[in-house]
MIDOSE-1310 file (N, C-alpha, C; in nm, 2 decimals, decimal comma, always signed):
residues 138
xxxx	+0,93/+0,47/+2,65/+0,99/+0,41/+2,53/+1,14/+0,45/+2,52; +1,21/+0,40/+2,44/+1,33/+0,38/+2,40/+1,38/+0,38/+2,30; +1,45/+0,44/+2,24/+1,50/+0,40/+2,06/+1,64/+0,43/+2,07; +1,69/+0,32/+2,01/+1,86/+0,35/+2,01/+1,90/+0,30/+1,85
xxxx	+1,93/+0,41/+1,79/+1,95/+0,35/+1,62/+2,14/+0,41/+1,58; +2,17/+0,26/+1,59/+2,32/+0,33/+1,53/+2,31/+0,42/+1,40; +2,36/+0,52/+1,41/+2,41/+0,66/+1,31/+2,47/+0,58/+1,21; +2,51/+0,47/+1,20/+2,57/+0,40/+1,09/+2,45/+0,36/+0,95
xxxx	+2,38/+0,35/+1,03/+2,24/+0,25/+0,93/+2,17/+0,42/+0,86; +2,18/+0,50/+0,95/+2,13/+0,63/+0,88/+2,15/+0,66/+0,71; +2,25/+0,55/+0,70/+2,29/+0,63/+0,53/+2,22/+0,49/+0,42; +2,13/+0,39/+0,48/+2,08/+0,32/+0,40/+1,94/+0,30/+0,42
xxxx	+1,88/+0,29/+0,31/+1,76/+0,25/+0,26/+1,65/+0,17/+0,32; +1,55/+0,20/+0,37/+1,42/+0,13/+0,38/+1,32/+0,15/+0,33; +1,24/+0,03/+0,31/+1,12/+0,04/+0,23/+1,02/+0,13/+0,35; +0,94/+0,19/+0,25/+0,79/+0,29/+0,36/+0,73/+0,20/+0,43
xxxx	+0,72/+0,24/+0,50/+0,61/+0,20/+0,58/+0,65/+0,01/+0,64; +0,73/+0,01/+0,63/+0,79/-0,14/+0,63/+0,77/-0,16/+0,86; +0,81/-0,07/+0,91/+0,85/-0,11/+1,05/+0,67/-0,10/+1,11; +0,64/+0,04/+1,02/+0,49/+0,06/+1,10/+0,43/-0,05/+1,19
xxxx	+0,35/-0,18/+1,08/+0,29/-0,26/+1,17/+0,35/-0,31/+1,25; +0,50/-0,35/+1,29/+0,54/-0,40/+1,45/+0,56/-0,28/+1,51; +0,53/-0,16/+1,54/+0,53/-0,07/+1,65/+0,36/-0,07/+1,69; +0,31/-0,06/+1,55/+0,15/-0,08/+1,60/+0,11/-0,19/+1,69
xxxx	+0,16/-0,27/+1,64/+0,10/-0,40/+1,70/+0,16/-0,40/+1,90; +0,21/-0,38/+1,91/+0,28/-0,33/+2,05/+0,16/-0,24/+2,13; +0,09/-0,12/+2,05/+0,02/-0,06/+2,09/-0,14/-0,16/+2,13; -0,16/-0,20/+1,98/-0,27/-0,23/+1,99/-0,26/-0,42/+2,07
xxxx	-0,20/-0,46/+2,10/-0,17/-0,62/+2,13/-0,08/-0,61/+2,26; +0,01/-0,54/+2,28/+0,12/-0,58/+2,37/+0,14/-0,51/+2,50; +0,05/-0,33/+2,46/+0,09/-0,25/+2,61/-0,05/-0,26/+2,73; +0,00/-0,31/+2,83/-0,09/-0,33/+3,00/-0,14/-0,21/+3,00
xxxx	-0,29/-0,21/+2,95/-0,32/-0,08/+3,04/-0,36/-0,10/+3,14; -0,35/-0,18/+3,21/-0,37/-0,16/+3,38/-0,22/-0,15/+3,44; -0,10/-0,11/+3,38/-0,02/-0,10/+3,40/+0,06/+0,01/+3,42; +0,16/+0,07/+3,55/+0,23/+0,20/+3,50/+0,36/+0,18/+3,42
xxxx	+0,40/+0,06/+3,40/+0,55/+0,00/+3,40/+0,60/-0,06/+3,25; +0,44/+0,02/+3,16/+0,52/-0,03/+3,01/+0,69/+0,03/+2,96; +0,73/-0,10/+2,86/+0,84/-0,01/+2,86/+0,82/-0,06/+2,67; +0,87/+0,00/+2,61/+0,89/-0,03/+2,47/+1,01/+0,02/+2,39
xxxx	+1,11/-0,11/+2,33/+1,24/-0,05/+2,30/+1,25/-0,05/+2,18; +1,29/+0,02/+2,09/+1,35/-0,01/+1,94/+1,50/+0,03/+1,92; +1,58/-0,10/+1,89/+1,71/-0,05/+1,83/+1,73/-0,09/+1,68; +1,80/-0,01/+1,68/+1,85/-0,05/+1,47/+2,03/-0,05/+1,50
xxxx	+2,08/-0,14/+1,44/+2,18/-0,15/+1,40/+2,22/-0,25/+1,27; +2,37/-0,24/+1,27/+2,44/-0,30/+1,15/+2,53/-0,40/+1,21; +2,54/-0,55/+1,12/+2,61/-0,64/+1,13/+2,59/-0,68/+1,03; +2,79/-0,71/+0,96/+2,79/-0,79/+0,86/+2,71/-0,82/+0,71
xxxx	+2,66/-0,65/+0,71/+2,61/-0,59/+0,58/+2,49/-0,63/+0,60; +2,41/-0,65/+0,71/+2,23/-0,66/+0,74/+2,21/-0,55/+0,80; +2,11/-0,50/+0,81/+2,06/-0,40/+0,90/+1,98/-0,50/+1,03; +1,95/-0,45/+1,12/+1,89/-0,53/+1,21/+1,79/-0,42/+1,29
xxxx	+1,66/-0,44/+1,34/+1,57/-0,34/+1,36/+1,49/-0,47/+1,49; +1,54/-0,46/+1,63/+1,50/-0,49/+1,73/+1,36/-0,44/+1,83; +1,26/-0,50/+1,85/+1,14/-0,43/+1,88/+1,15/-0,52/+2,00; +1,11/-0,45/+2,10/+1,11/-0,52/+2,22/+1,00/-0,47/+2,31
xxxx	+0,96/-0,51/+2,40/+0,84/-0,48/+2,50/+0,86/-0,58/+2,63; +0,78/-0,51/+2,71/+0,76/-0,58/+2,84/+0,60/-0,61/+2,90; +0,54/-0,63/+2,77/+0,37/-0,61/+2,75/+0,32/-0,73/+2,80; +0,21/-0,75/+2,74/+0,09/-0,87/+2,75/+0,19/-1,02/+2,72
xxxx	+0,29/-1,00/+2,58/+0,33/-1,09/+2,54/+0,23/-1,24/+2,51; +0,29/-1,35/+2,45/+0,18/-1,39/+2,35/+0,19/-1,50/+2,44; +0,11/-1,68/+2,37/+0,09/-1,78/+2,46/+0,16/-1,86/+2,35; +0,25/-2,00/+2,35/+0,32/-2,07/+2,31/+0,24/-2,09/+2,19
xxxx	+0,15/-2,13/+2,23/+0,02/-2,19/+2,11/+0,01/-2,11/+1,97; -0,04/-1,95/+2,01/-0,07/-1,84/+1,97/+0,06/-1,79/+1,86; +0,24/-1,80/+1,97/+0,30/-1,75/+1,85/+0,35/-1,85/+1,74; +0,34/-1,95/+1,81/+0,40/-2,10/+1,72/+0,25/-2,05/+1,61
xxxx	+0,15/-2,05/+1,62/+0,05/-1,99/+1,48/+0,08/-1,89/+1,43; +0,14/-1,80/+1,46/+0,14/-1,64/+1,46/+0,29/-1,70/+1,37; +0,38/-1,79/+1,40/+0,51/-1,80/+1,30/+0,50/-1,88/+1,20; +0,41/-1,97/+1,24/+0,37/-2,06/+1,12/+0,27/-1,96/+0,98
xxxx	+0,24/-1,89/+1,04/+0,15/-1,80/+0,93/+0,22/-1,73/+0,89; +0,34/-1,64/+0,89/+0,42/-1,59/+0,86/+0,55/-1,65/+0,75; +0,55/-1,77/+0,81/+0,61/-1,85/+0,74/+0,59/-1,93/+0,62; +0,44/-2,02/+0,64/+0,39/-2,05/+0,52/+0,23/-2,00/+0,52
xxxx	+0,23/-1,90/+0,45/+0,09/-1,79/+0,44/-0,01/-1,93/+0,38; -0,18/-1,89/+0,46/-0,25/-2,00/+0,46/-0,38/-1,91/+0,45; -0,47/-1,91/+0,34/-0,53/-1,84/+0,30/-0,67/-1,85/+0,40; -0,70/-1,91/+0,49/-0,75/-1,92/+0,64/-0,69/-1,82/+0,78
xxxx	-0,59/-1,78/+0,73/-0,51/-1,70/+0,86/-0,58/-1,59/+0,95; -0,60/-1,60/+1,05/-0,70/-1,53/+1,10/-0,65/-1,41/+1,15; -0,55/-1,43/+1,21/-0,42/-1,35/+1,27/-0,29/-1,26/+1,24; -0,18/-1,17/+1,23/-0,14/-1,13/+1,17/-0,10/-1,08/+1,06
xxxx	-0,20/-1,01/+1,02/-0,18/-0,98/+0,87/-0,11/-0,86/+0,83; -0,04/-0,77/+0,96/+0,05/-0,69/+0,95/+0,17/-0,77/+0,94; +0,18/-0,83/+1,03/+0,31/-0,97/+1,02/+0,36/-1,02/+0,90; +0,25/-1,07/+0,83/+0,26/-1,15/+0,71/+0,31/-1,05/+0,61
xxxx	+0,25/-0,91/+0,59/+0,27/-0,83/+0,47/+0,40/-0,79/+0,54; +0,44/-0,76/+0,62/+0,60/-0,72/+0,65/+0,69/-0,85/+0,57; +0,68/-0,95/+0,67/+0,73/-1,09/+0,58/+0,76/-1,09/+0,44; +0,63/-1,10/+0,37/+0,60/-1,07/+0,21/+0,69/-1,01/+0,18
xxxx	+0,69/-0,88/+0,19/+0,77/-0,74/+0,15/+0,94/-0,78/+0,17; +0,98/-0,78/+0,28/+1,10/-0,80/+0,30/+1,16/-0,92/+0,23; +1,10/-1,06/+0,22/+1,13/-1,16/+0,12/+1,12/-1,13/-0,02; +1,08/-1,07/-0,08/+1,05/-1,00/-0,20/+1,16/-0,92/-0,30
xxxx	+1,18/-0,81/-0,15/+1,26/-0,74/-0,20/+1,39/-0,78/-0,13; +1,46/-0,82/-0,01/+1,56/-0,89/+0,01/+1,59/-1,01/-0,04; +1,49/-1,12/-0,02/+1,53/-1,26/-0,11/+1,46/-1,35/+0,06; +1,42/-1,49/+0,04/+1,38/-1,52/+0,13/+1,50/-1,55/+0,28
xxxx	+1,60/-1,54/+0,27/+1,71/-1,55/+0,38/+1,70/-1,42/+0,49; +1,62/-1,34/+0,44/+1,60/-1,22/+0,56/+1,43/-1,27/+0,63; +1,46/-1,13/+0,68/+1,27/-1,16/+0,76/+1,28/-1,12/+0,90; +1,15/-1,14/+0,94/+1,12/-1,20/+1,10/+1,14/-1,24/+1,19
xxxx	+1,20/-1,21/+1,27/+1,20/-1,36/+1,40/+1,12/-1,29/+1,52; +1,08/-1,37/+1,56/+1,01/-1,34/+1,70/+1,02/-1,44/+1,80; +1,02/-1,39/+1,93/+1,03/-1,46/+2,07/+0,92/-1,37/+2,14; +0,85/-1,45/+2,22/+0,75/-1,41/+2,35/+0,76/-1,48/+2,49
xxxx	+0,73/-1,45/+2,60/+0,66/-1,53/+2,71/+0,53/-1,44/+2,71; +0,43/-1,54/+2,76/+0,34/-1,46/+2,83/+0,34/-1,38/+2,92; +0,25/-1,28/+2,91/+0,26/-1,20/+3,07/+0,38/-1,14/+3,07; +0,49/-1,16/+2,98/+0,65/-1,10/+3,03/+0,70/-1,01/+2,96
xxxx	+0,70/-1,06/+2,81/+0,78/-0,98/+2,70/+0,75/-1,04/+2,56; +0,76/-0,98/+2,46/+0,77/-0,99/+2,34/+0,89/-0,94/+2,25; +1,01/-0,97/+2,16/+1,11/-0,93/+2,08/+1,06/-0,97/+1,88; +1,09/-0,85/+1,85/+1,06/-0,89/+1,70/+1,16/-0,85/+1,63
xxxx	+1,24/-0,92/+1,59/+1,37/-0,86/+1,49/+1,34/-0,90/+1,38; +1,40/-0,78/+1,32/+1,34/-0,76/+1,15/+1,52/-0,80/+1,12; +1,50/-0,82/+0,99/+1,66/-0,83/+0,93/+1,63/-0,84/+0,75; +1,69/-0,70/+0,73/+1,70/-0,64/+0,62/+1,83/-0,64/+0,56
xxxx	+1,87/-0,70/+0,43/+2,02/-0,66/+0,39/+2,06/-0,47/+0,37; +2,15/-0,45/+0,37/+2,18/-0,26/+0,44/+2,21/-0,28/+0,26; +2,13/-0,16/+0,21/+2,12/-0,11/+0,08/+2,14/+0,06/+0,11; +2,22/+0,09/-0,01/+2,16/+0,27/-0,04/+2,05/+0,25/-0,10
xxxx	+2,04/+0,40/-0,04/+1,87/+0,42/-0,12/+1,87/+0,43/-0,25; +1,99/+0,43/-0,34/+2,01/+0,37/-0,48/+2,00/+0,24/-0,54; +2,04/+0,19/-0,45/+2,05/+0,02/-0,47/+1,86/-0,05/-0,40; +1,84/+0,03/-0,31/+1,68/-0,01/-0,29/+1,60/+0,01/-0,40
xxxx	+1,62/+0,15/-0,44/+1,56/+0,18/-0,54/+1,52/+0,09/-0,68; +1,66/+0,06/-0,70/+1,69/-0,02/-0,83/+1,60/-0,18/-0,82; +1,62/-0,29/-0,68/+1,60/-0,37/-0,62/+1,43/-0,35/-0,63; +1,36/-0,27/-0,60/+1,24/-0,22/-0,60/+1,16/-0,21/-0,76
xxxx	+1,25/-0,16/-0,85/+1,20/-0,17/-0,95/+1,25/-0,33/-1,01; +1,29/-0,44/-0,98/+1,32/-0,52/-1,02/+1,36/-0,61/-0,89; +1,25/-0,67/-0,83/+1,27/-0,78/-0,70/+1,29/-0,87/-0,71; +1,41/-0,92/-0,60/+1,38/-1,10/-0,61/+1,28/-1,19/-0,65
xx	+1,30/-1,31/-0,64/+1,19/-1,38/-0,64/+1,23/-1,48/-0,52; +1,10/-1,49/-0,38/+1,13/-1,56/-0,28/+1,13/-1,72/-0,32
């Protein structure tokens, strides 16, 4: 593994438990165990007053079909969803409390790789605080 977090984003705010389910899901979905050659990256940085929190792998990776559902469910929640429901409650959360113009993105190949970027607007943990007791509405 890998983790590169700019020292800049250290002085702002995240919600708990918010990154957990995409590191999990890497574990439980994305790493070859028949493999010696997993690699798993996480960077955090800052642009333009977002925070940005890059998840990357060189895993299982998903099938066209699979994440086109996996973004459609994420996108418009479908009380049938069979499939990521770590995904969805990250989603939730982050639209909630950022406003719906943040979120998710994801890219996969099969067999090759999977990337999940989070994108959070960069708060103090005063300003989350406050935002938390009084959230957007997506």
């Amino acid at each position: 593994y890998e983790i590169d977090i700019d020292p800049q984003i250290m002085k702002y705010g995240i919600p708990k438990n918010l990154l957990h389910p995409i590191i999990e899901n890497y574990f439980v979905h994305g790493i070859k165990n028949e493999s010696g050659d997993n690699h798993f990256v996480i960077r955090g940085y800052l642009a333009n007053g977002d925070i940005y929190f890059v998840f990357e792998d060189n895993g299982r990776g998903i099938s066209q079909k699979q994440l086109d559902y996996i973004k459609s469910s994420i996108e418009t929640p479908k009380l049938d969803t069979e499939s990521g429901y770590g995904l969805l409650n990250v989603q939730k959360r982050i639209r909630l409390i950022y406003g719906v113009q943040y979120g998710i993105t994801m890219e996969s190949e099969e067999k090759s790789m999977t990337r999940i970027t989070v994108r959070i607007r960069a708060m103090t943990c005063d300003e989350l605080d406050a935002s938390l007791k009084s959230p957007q509405k997506p």
